[in-house]
C-alpha positions in Angstrom: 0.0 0.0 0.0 2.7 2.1 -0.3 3.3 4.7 -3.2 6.2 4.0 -5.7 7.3 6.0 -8.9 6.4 5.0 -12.0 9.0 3.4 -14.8 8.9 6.3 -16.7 9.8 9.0 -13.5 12.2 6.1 -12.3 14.0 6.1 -16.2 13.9 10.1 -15.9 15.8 10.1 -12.5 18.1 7.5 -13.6 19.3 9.7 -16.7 19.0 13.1 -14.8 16.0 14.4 -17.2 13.5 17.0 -16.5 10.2 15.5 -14.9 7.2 17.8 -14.2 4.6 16.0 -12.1 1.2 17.3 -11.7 -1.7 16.3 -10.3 -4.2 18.0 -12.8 -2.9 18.1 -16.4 -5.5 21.4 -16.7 -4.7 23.0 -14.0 -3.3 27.0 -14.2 0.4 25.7 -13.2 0.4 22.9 -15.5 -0.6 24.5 -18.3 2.0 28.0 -17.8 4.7 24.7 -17.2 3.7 23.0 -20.8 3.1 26.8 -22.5 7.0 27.4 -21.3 8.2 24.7 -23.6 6.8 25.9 -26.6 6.7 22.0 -27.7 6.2 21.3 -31.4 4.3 18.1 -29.8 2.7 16.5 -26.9 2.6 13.0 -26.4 0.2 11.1 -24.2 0.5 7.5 -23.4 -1.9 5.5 -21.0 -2.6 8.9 -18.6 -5.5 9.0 -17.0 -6.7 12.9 -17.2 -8.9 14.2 -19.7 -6.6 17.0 -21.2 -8.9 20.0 -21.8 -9.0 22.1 -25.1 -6.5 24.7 -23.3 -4.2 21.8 -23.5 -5.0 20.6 -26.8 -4.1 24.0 -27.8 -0.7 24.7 -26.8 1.7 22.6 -29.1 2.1 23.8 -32.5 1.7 21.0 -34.7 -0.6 19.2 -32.1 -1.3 16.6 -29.4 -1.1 12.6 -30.5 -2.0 9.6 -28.4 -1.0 6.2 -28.3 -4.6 4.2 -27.8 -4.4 0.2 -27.0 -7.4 -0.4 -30.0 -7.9 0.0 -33.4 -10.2 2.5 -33.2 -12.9 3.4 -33.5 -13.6 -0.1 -31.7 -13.4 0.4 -27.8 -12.7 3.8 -27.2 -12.3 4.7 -23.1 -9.9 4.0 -20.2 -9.8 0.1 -20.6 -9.4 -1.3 -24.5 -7.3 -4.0 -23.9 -9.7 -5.1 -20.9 -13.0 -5.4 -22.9 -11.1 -6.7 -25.6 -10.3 -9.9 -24.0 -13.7 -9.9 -22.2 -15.6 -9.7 -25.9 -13.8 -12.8 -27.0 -11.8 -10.5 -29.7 -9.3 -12.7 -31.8 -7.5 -9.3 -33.0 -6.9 -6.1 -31.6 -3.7 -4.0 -32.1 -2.6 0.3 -31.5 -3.7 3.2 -32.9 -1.9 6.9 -33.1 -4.3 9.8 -33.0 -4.3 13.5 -33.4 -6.3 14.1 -30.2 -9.4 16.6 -30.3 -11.8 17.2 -27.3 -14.0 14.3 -27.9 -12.5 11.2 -25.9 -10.5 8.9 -28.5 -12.4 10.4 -31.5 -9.7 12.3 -33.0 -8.3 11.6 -36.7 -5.8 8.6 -37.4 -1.8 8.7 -38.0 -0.9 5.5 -38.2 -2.4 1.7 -36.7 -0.7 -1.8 -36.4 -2.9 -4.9 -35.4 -2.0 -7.8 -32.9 -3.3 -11.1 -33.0 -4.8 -12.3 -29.5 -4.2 -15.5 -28.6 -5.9 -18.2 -26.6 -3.6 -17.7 -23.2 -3.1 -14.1 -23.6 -4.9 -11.9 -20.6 -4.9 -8.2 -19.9 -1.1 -8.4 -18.5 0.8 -10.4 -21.5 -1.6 -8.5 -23.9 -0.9 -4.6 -22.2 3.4 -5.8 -22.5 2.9 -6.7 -26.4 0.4 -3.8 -27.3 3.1 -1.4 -25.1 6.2 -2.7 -27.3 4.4 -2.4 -30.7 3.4 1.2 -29.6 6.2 2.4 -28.9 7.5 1.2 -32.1 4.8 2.9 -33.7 5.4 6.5 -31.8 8.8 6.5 -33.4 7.5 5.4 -36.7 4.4 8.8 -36.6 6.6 11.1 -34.8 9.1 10.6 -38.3 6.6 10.8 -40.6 5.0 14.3 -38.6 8.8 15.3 -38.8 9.0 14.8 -43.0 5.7 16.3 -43.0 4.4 12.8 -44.7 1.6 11.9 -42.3 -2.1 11.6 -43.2 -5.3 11.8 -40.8 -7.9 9.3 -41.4 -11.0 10.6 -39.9 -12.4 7.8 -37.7 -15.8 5.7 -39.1 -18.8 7.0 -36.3 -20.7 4.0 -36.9 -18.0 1.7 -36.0 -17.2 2.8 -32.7 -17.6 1.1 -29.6 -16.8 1.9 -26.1 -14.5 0.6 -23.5 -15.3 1.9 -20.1 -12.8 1.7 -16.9 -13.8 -1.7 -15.1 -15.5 -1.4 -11.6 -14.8 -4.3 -9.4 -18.8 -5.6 -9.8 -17.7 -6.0 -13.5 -15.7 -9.1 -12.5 -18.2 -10.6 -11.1 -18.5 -14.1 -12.6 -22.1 -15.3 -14.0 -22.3 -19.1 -13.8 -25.2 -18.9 -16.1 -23.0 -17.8 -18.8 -21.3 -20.0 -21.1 -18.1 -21.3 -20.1 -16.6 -19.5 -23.1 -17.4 -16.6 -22.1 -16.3 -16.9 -18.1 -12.9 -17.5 -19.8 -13.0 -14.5 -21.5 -14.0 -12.4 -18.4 -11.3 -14.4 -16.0 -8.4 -13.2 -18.6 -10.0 -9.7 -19.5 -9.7 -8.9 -15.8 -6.8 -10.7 -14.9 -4.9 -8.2 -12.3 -8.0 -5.8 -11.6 -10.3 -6.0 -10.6 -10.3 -9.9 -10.9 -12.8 -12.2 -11.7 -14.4 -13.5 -8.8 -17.4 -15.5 -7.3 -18.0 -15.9 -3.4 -17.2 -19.5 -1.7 -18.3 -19.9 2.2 -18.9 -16.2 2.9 -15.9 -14.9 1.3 -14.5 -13.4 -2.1 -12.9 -16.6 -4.3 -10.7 -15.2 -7.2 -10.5 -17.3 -10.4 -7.0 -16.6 -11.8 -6.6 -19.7 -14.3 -9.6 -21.2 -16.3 -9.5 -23.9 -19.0 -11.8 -24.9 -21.5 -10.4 -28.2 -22.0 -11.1 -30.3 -18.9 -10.3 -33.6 -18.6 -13.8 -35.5 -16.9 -13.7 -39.2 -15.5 -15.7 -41.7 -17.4 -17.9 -41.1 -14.5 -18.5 -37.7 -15.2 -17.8 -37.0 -18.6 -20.9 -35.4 -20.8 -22.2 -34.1 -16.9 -24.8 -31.2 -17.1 -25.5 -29.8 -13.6 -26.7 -26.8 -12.3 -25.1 -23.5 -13.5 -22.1 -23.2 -10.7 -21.9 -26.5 -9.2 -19.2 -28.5 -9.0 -19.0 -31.6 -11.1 -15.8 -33.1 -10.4 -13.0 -32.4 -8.6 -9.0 -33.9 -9.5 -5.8 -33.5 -9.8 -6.3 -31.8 -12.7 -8.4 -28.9 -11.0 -12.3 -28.3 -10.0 -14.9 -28.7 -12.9 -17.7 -26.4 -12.9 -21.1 -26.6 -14.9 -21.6 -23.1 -16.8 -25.1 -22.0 -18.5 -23.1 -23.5 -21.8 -20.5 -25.7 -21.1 -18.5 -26.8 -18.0 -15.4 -25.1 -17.2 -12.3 -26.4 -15.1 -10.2 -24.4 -12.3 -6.8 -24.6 -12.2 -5.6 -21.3 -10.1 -7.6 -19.2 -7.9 -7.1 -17.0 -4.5 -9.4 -17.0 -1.3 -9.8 -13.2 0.1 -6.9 -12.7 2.3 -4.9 -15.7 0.7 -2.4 -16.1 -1.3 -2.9 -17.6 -5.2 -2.9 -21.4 -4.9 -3.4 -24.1 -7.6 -6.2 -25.9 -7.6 -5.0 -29.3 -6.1 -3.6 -27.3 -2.9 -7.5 -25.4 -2.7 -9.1 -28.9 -3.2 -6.6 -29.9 0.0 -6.9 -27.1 2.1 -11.0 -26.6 1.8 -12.4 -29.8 1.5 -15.0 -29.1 -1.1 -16.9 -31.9 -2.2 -18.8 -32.9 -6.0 -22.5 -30.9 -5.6 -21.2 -27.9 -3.7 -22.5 -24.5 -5.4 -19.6 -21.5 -6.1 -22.0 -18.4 -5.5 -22.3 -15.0 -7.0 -23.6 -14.0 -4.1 -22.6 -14.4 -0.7 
């Protein structure tokens, strides 16, 4: 719980360059600070403050941004997040000419990123982060030769990708299993997806479609979060479309455990129901 500096102000430090800090990007301070440059450009990347039209202004080409989509598809605070959670197979960067509207702004330049089946919000964000900055070099060279285009972005093709409240990981056990997976890895490392077991919070860190039943079990429909079988392999749970198996998941106050040491340490038993409510 304590505060720590960021990579970018602990890179600054490190190479003795200038670092302004602020706490609001619009406020009078800030903007006298950013007006003293008399930058040709501003660059945002993955900051969290609107940046008002004042700020917009001040540059004298203009301000770009680095956006974790291919716009106009999930515009907002969490791209990579709802990505994942929508069972997208593809995603990628875009660089923007920012106006006031949120993300709406004309495009430079885009790359696309295939996702694949055990990527989650934390080996996605480290491969979108690497091919963007690749791709701010790439538009800040073309701005320089003056060889840049702006693509105006397609209204009807927009969709929106809203910062995740920790309700939004919240897993559904009458959803299909499919789609549980999708939710566990689109909100791996916040907020979590999570169900409640024996009064407390039970996060799922590790899902897998392809479970492994007995001959006992295997083709076993039960009731939308009940537990089916339970193995070496992890705890099988029946979805509204599917069943889905465990394999890594965290009591509140606990550390993450694999499913075998859970199965140990809790004695669940085949018939017991994993809650969405407590």
């Amino acid at each position: 719980m304590n505060l720590i500096p960021t990579p970018v102000k602990q890179l600054s430090l490190e190479f003795n360059l200038p670092l302004y800090q602020t706490g609001d990007i619009n406020s009078r301070d800030s903007l006298e600070f950013l007006k003293s440059l008399h930058p040709d450009l501003l660059c945002v990347v993955a900051f969290g403050q609107i940046l008002s039209q004042s700020v917009l202004e001040i540059p004298q080409i203009f301000c770009l941004n680095l956006h974790a989509s291919l716009l106009p598809k999930y515009r907002g605070a969490a791209p990579i997040n709802w990505a994942l959670i929508r069972g997208e197979n593809q995603t990628g960067v875009s660089i923007i000419k920012m106006v006031k509207k949120l993300d709406a702004g004309p495009i430079i330049l885009q790359r696309s990123l295939d996702i694949k089946d055990n990527d989650d919000t934390q080996t996605l964000e480290d491969k979108l982060s690497n091919l963007g900055a690749d791709l701010v070099l790439e538009a800040l060279d073309l701005i320089q030769a003056k060889k840049f285009n702006l693509t105006i972005q397609d209204e009807s093709k927009k969709s929106l990708a809203p910062k995740l409240k920790k309700i939004d990981g919240l897993i559904d056990w009458e959803k299909s299993a499919q789609e549980i997976a999708n939710l566990t890895r689109g909100c791996a490392g916040w907020p979590g997806a999570f169900i409640y077991f024996r009064g407390k919070i039970l996060k799922i860190h590790r899902v897998s479609l392809q479970a492994k039943y007995s001959e006992a079990n295997e083709g076993t429909v039960g009731s939308p979060g009940e537990i089916l079988e339970i193995s070496k392999e992890g705890i099988v749970v029946a979805t509204g479309n599917g069943n889905l198996l465990i394999e890594e998941l965290q009591v509140e106050g606990k550390k993450r455990i694999n499913a075998s040491e859970f199965i140990s340490g809790y004695k669940i038993s085949v018939g017991e129901i994993l809650n969405k409510e407590k």
